[in-house]
N, C-alpha and C positions, 0 to 999 in steps of 0.2 A: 369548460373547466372552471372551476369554484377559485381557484388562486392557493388553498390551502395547499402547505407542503405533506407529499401522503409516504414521506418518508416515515420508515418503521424506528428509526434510530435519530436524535438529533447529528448533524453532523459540526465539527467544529472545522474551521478555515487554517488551512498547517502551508507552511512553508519551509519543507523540509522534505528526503530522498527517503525511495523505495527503492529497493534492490529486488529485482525478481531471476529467479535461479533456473535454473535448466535441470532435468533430469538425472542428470550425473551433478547435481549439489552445487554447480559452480554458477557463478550471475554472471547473467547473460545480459542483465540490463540494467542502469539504474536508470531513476526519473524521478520527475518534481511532485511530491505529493503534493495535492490542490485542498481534500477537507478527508476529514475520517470521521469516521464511527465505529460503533461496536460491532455493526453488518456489514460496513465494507469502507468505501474510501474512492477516488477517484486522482488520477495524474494524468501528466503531460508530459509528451515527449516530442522533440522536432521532427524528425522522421520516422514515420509507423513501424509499429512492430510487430513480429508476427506471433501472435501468441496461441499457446498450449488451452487446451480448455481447461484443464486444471493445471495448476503453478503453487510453488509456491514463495512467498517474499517475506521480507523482513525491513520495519520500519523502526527508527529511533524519535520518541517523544518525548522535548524535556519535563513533561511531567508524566508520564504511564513509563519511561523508559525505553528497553531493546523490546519489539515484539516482532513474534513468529507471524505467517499466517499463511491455512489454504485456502486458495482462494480462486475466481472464474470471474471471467470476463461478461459483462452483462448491456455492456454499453459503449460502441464507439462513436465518437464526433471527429471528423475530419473538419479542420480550419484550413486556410493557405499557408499557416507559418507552423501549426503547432498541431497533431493529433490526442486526443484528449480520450481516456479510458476510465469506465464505471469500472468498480470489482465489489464481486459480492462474498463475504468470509464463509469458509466452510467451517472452519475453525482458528481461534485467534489467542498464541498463548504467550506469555511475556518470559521471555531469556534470561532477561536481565532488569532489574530494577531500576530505579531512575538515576541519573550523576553518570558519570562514565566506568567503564568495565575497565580495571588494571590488569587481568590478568587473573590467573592463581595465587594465593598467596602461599609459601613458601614454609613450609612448618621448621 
């Protein structure tokens, strides 16, 4: 291996939660997002989970905002303390703008 990263997307380092949802729309999980990109992202969680091959979750960035996303598992690493998951986006779409969501507003 040459050392270059042969990532398709830079990723940037987040400290911040993923929620991943269940079939019937409800989350089923949250966890620590570790970095993201435009292709995917990767987290941790203490005790493994079992995941769906496709999911879908939704992350908050405070500068990209609320976003959606489908997505698949591509990658697990077991640690002793912490199990760690790649996800690759199928598609990635933003809910909500940046700042926090109030609500409706009220005409």
């Amino acid at each position: 291996m040459n050392g270059k990263d042969k990532r398709r997307a830079p990723r940037s380092r987040h400290n911040s939660v993923i929620e991943i949802f269940d079939a019937e729309g409800k989350v089923a999980a949250t966890a620590r997002l570790v970095d993201f990109s435009d292709v995917g992202a990767a987290f941790s969680v203490g005790d493994p989970l079992v995941m769906p091959d496709r999911f879908r979750a939704r992350v908050r960035l405070f500068d990209r905002g609320v976003l959606e996303a489908e997505a698949r598992v591509v990658w697990v690493k077991r640690d002793k303390n912490v199990t760690r998951y790649g996800i690759a986006f199928d598609s990635l779409t933003r809910v909500h703008p940046t700042g926090e969501f109030k609500g409706p507003k009220e005409i």
